[in-house]
VOPAGU-2260 file (C-alpha; in pm, 1 decimal, decimal comma):
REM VOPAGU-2260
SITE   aa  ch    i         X         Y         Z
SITE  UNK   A    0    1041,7    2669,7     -49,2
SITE  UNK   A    1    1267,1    2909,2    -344,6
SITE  UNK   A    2    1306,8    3232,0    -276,8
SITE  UNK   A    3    1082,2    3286,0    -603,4
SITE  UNK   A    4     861,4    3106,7    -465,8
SITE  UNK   A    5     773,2    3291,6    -155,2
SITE  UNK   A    6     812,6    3637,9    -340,5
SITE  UNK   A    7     526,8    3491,4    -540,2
SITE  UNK   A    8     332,9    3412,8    -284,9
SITE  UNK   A    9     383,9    3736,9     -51,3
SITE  UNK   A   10     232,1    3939,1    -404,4
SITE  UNK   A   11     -57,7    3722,8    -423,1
SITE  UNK   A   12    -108,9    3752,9     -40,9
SITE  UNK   A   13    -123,0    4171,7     -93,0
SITE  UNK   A   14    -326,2    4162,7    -380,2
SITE  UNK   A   15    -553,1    3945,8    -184,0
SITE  UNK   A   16    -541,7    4150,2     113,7
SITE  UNK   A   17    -596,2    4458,1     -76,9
SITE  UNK   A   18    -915,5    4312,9    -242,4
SITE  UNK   A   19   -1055,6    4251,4     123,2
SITE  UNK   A   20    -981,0    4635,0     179,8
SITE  UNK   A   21   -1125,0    4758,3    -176,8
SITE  UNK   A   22   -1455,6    4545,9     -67,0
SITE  UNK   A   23   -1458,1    4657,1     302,0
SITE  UNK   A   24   -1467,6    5012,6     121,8
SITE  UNK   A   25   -1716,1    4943,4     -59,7
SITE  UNK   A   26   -1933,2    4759,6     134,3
SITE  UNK   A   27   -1928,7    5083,5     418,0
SITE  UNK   A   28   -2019,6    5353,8     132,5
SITE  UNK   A   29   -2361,4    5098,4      -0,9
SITE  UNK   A   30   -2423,5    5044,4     370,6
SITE  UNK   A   31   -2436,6    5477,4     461,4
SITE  UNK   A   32   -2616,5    5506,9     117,4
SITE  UNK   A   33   -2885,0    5320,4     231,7
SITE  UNK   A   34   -2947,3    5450,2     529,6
SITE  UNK   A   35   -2934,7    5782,2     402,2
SITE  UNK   A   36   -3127,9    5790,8      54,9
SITE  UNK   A   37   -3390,1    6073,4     146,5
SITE  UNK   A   38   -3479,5    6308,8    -151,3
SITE  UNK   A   39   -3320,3    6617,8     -54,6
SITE  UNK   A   40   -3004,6    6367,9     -13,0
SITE  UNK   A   41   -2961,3    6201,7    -338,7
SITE  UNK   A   42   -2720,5    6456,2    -519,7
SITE  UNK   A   43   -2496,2    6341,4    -219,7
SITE  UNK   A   44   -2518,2    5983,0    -274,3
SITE  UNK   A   45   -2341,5    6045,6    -624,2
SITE  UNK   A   46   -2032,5    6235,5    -395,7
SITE  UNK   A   47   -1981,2    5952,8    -149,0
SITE  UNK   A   48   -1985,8    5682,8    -448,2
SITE  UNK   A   49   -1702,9    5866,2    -634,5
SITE  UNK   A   50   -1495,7    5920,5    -302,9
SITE  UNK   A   51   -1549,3    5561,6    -248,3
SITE  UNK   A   52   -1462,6    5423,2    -569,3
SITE  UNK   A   53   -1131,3    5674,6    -563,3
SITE  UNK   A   54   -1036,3    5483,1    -255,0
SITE  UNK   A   55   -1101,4    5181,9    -378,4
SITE  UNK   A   56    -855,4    5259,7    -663,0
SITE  UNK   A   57    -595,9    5398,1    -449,2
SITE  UNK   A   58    -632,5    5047,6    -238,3
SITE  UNK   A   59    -580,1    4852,4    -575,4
SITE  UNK   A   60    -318,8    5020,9    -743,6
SITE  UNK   A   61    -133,7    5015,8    -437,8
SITE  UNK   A   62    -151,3    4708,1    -384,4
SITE  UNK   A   63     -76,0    4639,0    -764,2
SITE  UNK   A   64     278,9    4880,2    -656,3
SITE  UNK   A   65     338,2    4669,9    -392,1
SITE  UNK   A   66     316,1    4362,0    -608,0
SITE  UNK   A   67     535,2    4449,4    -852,1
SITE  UNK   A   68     817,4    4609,8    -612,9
SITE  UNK   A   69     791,6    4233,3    -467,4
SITE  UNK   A   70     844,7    4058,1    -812,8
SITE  UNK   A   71    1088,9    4272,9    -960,4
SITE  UNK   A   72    1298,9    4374,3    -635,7
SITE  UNK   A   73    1251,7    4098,7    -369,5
SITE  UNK   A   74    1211,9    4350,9    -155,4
């Protein structure tokens, strides 16, 4: 295989990776939402959503980082 090649394929391989993470995220904050959607508890339902979503960001943007140091750098 070219060295291009396999720099290639180790970004695809963390931006796939990192998609496994951003859903394993997710899928934990839907599962504690609904086992936890009681009246009094729905104000917090909007808080764990956000913290998960920032996660999920920070997941995909690092992997994006990650990505790009591997394109441009080799590294």
């Amino acid at each position: 295989m070219s060295e291009e090649f396999e720099y290639l394929q180790r970004a695809v391989d963390r931006l796939m990776e990192a998609q496994r993470e951003a859903l394993d995220v997710t899928e934990r904050a839907l599962n504690a939402e609904a086992e936890s959607l009681g009246e009094d508890e729905r104000s917090g339902a909007s808080e764990r959503f956000e913290t998960a979503l920032v996660d999920v960001r920070d997941i995909l943007e690092g992997a994006l980082e990650d990505a790009r140091d591997i394109l441009e750098g080799g590294a």
